[in-house]
C-alpha positions in Angstrom: 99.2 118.2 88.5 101.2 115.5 86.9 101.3 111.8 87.9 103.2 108.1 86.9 101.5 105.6 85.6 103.6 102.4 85.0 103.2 99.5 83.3 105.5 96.8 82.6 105.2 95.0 79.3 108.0 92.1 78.0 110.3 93.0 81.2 110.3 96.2 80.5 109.6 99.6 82.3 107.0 102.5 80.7 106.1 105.3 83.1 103.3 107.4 81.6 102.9 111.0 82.9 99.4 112.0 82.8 97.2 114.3 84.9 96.1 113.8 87.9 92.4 113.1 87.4 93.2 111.3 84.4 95.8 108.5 86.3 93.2 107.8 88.7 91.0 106.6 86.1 93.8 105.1 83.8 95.2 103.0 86.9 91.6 101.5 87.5 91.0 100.6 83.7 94.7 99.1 83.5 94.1 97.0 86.5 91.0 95.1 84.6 93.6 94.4 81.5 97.5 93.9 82.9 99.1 92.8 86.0 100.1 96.2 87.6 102.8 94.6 89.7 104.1 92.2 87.3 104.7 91.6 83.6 102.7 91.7 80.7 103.9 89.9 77.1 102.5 91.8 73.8 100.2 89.3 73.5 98.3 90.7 76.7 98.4 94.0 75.3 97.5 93.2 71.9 94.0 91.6 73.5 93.5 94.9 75.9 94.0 97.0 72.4 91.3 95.1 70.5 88.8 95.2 73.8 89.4 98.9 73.9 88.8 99.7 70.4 85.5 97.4 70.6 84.0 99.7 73.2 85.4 102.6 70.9 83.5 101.2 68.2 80.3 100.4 70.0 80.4 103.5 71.8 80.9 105.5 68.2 77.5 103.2 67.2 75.6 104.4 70.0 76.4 108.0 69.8 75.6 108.2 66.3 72.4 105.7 66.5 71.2 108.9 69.3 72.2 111.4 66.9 70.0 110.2 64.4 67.3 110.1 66.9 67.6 113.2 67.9 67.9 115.1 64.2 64.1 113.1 63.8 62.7 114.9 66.7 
């Protein structure tokens, strides 16, 4: 099942439809980087992008760190 997300960045209005599951999670992660109920400039956005892709790219490190571990065993 579908669901909005919103999000409102330099006074305007995005809704986002996503699933379900998916909005639950999205809504939770959004609340640690924008005012929900307010507005967000593209500077605020711009610094939530770069903090995601970090954890991307640490993640990515990780996961191929194990990999190699686990092609030695």
């Amino acid at each position: 099942m579908k669901a909005k997300v919103a999000l409102t960045i330099n006074a305007k209005r995005y809704d986002i439809d996503v699933e379900e599951d998916f909005a639950r999670f999205l809504t939770a992660q959004m609340k640690q980087d924008f005012q929900i109920e307010g507005n967000n400039d593209l500077k605020l956005l711009l610094q939530a992008y770069v903090r995601k892709s970090f954890a991307l790219y640490e993640q990515e490190k990780e996961i191929s760190t194990l990999l190699e571990r686990l092609q030695t065993l």
